[in-house]
Every structure is written in structure tokens, then in C-alpha cells.
C-alpha positions in Angstrom: 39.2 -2.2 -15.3 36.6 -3.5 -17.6 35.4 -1.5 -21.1 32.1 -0.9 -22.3 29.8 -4.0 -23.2 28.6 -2.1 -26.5 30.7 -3.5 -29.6 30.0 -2.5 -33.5 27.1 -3.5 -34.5 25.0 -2.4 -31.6 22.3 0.0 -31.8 23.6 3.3 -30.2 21.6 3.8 -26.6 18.8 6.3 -26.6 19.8 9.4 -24.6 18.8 13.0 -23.5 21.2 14.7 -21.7 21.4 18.9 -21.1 24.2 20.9 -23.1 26.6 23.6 -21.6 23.8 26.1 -22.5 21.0 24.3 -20.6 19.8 23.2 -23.7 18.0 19.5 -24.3 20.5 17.2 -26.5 19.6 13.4 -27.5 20.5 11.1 -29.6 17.4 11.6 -32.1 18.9 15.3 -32.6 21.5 13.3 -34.8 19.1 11.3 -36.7 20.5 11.1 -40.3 24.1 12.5 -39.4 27.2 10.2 -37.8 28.0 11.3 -34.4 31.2 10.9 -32.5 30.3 10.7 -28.7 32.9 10.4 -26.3 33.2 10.2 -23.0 36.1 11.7 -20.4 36.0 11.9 -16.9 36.8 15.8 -16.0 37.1 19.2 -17.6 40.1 21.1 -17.2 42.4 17.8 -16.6 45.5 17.2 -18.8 44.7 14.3 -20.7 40.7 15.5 -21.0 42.0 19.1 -22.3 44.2 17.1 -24.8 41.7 15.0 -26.1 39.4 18.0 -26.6 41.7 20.0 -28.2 43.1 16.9 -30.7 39.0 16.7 -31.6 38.8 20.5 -31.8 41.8 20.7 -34.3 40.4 17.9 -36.7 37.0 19.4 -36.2 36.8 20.5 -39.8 37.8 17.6 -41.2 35.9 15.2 -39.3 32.9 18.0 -39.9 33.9 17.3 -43.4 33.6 13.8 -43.4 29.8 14.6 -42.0 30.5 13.8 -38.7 29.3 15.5 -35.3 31.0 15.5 -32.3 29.8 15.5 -28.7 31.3 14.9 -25.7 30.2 13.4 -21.9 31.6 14.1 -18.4 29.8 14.2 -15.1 31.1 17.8 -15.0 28.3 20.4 -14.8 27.0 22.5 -17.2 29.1 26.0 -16.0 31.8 23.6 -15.9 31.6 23.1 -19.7 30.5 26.3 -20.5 34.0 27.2 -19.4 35.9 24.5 -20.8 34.5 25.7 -24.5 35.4 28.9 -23.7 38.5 28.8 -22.4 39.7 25.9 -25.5 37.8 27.2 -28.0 35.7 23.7 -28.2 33.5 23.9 -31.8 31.2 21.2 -30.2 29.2 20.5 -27.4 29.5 18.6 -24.4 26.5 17.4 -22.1 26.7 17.6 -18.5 26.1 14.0 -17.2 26.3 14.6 -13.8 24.1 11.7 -12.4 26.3 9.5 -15.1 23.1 7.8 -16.7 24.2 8.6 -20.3 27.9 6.8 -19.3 26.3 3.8 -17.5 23.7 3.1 -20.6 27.2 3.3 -22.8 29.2 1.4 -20.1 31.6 4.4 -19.8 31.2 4.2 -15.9 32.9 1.7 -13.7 35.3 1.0 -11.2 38.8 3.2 -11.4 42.3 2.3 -9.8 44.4 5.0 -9.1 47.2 5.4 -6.5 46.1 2.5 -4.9 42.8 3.4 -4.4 39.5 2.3 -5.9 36.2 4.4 -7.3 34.0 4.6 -9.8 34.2 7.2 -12.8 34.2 7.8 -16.4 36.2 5.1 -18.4 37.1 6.8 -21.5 35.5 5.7 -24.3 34.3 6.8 -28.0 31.6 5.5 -30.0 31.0 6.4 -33.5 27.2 6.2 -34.3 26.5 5.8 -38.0 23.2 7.8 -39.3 20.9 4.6 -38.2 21.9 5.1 -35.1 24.4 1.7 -34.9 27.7 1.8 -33.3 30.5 1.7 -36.1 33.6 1.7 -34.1 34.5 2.0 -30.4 37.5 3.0 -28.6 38.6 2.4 -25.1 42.4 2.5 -25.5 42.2 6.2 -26.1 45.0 8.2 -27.6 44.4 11.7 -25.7 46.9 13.9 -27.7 46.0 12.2 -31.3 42.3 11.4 -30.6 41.3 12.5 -34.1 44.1 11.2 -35.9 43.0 7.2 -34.2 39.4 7.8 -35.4 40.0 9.3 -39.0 42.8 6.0 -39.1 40.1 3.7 -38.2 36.9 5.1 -40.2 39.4 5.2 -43.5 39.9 1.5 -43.2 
């Protein structure tokens, strides 16, 4: 399975995407402000739902540490709109159902699973400093301690 070809150091790809409320969201919304933007491959899944739920427990703290946090899936935007409701998500998530946002971040690609082949989401987060350049990025996620891998790497 091969990872995104986006390293630290990069400049974050431009993006406009459409929220769980229909509304516009891009990249220039987070001008001046570090964004977390992470990419998983379905709502309502097991390790998705953990990983949203480990970034909506640290959400304070990693609001605290001036952070924002958005997240990517090909799901669609009722699907979201759901998936906050029913976890109580603090953040939003665009609906990247034609998976241009994960293909300019290299978060789509070929998938093994029970022998077969496809294409999807590889899980990935990128943390975009207020320029706009990748700091870190993470493709060996830890779904059940997502926030406590990012706060471990930005306090290095």
C-alpha cells in the first residue's frame, strides 16, 4: 500500500471542499491558524468512529494549543451530518465524495483487503502550520489514541 507523497516541509495543497452543512470550506478559511486535516475512509466504521471520538475528546486541548481540526471521507454530506450528531463531533468534516481533496493529499490509492483489491482512503493526517506548510504527517495511524500520537509529536 503506498502513503502519501507530501512530507514536512511541503506546502499544504489548496482545497475547497463542502461541509456537513453544505457550507464552502478551503484551506484559505485556515489562513493564520494550524489545522489538523485527516483523512478516513467511512463514517460510522469502528476504527473511523474511534479516531473521531479520540480527536473529539482532545478537542479542547488541541483547540488550546490553537489548532483546528477537520476531517475527509468520501462519505456525503447527510452522512456527516449524522456522524457529528450521533458522536457529538466539535469539528467539521467535508464530504469528498469525488475524492479530489484525498488524491491532491495522496490519501487515495489502492486497498487490500480480504484478498481483494480497490481503491479508497488511506488514512492519513497532516498538520498544516499557519503558512500553510505541512509540519507533520501520519500514515501509521493510531485510531483509538489519535490525539494522544499528534500532541506526542507536536511537543517534540
Amino acid at each position: 500500500m503506498k502513503t502519501t507523497h507530501l512530507k514536512p516541509g511541503d506546502s499544504a495543497p489548496d482545497f475547497v471542499g463542502v461541509d456537513q452543512d453544505g457550507k464552502t470550506i478551503s484551506l484559505a478559511d485556515f489562513k493564520g491558524k494550524k489545522l489538523i486535516l485527516y483523512f478516513y475512509p467511512k463514517d460510522n466504521t469502528s476504527g473511523c468512529t474511534a479516531e473521531a471520538c479520540s480527536l473529539r475528546d482532545g478537542y479542547e486541548e488541541l483547540k488550546g494549543l490553537g489548532l483546528e481540526v477537520v476531517g475527509v471521507s468520501p462519505d456525503s454530506e447527510k452522512s456527516h451530518k449524522n456522524f457529528i450528531v450521533k458522536h457529538n463531533l466539535p469539528f467539521k468534516l467535508i464530504a469528498d465524495v469525488n475524492h479530489e481533496i484525498a488524491e491532491k493529499y495522496g490519501a487515495w490509492g489502492e486497498k487490500k483487503m480480504y484478498g481483494r483489491t480497490y481503491f479508497g482512503i488511506l488514512r492519513t493526517t497532516f498538520i498544516i502550520n499557519e503558512e500553510g506548510v505541512i509540519t507533520h504527517v501520519f500514515t501509521k495511524v493510531k485510531t483509538k489514541e489519535h490525539v494522544e500520537q499528534i500532541l506526542s509529536e507536536i511537543n517534540k
